[in-house]
N, C-alpha and C positions, 0 to 999 in steps of 0.2 A: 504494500500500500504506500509504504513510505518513498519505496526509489518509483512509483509511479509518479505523484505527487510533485516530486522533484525534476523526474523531467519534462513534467507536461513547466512546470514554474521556470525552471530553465530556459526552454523552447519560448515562451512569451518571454521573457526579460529577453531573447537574442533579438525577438520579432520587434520588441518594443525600441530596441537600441540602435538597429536599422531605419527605423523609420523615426527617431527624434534625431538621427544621423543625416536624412536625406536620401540613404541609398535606396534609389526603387528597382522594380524591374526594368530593364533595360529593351531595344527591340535585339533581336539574336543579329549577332554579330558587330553591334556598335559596344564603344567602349567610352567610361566617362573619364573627363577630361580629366578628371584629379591623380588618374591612373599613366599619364604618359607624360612626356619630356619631350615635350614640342620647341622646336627652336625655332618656328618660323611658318607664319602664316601670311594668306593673300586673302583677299575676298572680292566677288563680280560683283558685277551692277544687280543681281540678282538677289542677294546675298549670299547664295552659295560660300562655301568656306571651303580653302586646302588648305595643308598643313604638310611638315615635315616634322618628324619625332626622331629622335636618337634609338637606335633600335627596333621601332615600330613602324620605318617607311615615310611612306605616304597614305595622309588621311582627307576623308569627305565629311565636312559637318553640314546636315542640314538646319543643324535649329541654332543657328548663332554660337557655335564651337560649347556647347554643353557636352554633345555626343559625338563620339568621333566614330569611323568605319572605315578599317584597312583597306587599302586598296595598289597590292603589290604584285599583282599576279604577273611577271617578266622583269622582275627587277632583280636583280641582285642580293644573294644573301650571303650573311658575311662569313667567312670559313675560318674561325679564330677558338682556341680553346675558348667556353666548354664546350662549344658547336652546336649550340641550339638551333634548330631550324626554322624561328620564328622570326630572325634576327637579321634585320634587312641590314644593306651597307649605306653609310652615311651620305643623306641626299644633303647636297652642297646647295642646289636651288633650283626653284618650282616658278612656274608662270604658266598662265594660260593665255590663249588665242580671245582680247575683247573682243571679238567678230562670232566667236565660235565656242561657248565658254564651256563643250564639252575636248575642246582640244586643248591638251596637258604637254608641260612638255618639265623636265627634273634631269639632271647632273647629280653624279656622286664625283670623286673625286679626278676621276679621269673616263667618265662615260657619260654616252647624253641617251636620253630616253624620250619617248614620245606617247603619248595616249591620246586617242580619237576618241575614245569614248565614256569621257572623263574618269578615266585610273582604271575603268574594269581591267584592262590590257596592256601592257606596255611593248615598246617593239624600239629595242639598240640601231640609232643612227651611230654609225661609223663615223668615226674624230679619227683625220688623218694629222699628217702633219701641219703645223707647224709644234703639234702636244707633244709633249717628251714625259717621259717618267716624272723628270723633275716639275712640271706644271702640273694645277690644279683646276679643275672648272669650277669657279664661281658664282658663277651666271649665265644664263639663256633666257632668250623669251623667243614664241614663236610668231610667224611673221602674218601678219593680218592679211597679206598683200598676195602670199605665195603656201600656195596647201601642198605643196611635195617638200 
């Protein structure tokens, strides 16, 4: 009677600490902001929101960056002890197409990436020369003017 008791009073004090905390159900597959290490966001005329996170990629907030939603599927994951597979490599910089605010485009530190259909997909433009080992990409934006 007693450890029933206990954990039915347990399970309410966790439900109750949850919800004077804020934390709610979430929709499946977004993640709340207090949980990532975002270094860097943009937002459309729309308000649409991206994001770049230290280890979590590239993110999509629809509700004013409360909720965030990965969105890596061709990007790069980083191969470093302990090798976790969730662990994207460091995007250096994100912008989108103002003509076209489902066209993405993000650098890691010597790769440039593109997404048409804002982040579901990514797909490696080739950086030739003049990038050496020693350079870093910084910066990209893509070109309102020219879709190849």
């Amino acid at each position: 009677m007693n450890r029933v008791f206990f954990r039915r009073a347990s399970m309410i004090f966790i439900l109750a600490c949850l919800f004077l905390s804020g934390v709610s159900a979430l929709e499946a597959g977004t993640i709340d902001a207090r949980f990532l290490n975002i270094n860097r966001t943009i937002q459309t005329s729309t308000g649409l929101r991206f994001a770049a996170a230290v280890n979590d990629g590239f993110l999509v907030s629809h509700d004013d960056g409360r909720h965030w939603e990965k969105r890596n599927s061709g990007l790069p994951k980083k191969i470093v002890y302990p090798f976790r597979d969730e662990e994207i490599e460091t995007l250096t910089s994100i912008g989108f197409d103002p003509k076209n605010e489902t066209r993405l485009i993000c650098t890691t530190a010597s790769r440039l990436f593109v997404s048409e259909n804002t982040g579901r997909s990514w797909h490696e433009i080739p950086v030739g020369s003049p990038v050496s080992r020693s350079n870093i990409l910084t910066g990209a934006a893509p070109s309102p003017w020219d879709n190849d």
